[in-house]
C-alpha positions in Angstrom: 37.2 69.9 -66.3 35.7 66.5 -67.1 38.3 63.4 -66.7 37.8 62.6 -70.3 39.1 65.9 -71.8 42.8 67.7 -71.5 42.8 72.0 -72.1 44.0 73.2 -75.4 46.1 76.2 -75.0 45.6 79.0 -76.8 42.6 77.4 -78.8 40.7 80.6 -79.8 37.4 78.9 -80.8 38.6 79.6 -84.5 39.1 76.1 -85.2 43.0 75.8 -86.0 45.7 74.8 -83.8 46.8 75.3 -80.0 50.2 76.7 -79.8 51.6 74.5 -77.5 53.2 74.2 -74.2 56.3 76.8 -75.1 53.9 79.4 -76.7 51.8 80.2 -73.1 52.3 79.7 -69.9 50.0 76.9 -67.9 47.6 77.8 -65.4 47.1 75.6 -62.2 44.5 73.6 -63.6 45.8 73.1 -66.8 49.2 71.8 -65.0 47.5 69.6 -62.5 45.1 68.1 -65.3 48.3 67.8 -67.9 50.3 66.3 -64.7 48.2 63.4 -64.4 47.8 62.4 -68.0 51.8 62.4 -68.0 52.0 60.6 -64.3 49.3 57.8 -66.0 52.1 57.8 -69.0 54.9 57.2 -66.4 54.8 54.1 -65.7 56.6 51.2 -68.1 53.2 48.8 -67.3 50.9 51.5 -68.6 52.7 53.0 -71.5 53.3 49.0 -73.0 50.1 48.6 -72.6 49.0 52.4 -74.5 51.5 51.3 -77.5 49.6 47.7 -77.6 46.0 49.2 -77.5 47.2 52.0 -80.1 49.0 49.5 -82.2 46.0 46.5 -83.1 45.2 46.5 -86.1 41.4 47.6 -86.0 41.6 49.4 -83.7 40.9 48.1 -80.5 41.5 45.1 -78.1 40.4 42.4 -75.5 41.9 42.5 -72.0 42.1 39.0 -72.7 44.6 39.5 -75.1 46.8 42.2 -73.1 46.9 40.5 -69.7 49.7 37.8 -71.2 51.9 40.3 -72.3 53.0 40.9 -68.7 54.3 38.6 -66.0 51.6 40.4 -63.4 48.5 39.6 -62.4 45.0 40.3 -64.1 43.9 42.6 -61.5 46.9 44.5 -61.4 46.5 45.0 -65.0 43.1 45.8 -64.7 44.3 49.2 -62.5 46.6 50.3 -65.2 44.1 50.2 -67.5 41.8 51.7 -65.4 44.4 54.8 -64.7 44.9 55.0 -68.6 41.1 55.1 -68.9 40.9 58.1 -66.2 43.8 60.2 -67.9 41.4 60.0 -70.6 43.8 58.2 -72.7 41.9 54.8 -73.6 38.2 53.9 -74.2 37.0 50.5 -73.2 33.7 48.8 -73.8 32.4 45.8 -72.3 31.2 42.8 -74.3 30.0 40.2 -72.6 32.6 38.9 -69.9 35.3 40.9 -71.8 36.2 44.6 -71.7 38.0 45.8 -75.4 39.9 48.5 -74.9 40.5 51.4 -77.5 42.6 54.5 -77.6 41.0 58.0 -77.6 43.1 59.6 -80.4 41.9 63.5 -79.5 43.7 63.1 -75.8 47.2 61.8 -77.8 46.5 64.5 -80.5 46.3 67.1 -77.5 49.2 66.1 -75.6 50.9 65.8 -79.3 50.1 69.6 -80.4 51.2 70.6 -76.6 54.4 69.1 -77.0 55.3 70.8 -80.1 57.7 73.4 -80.3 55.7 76.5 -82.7 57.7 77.0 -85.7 59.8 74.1 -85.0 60.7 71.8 -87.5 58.5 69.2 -88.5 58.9 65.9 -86.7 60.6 63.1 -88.7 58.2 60.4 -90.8 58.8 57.8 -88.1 58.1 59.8 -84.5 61.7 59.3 -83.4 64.1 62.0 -83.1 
């Protein structure tokens, strides 16, 4: 299974929706690969800086403009990034001595239709419960 890509349950190749984490049980794979997208989401540092790359307006941003968010170090921000980037969360592109960083909206919309309960009620208008 490549880095880039997390398993839809359930998907039948029919297009549609995968049922979700409470509609089939997980195989080893699926658990280990779904483990370490949720370990990279863990950690305060790295789910800051998921909410400030999924936030900009337009789309994406410049390391340059997330490092002075934090009181830690460029290269330590560098590694978070670079977890986020393996979990196959965020994107990043390099332009000239600067990397922008944008997120990869079909990992959160996988981990999004996993989460969700099958018939459950719909989730409020402003994600919080």
């Amino acid at each position: 299974m490549s880095k880039q890509e997390l398993p839809v349950l359930g998907q039948d190749g029919v297009g549609g929706c995968c049922p979700g984490l409470l509609s089939a049980p997980l195989t080893t794979d699926e658990a280990a690969e779904l483990a370490r997208v949720f370990k990279a989401l863990g950690d305060p540092v790295r789910l800051r800086l998921l909410s400030m790359i999924a936030s900009r307006a337009g789309g994406e941003v410049c390391v340059c403009d997330l490092t002075p968010a934090f009181e830690l170090a460029q290269p330590t921000i560098s590694h978070h990034l670079k977890l986020l980037r393996e979990a196959g969360l965020i994107d990043g592109e390099r332009r000239g001595t600067w990397v922008y960083y944008r997120l990869v909206p079909e990992t959160t919309d996988r981990l999004a239709n996993i989460l969700t309960r099958p018939g459950g009620p719909p989730l409020p208008s402003d994600g919080c419960a």
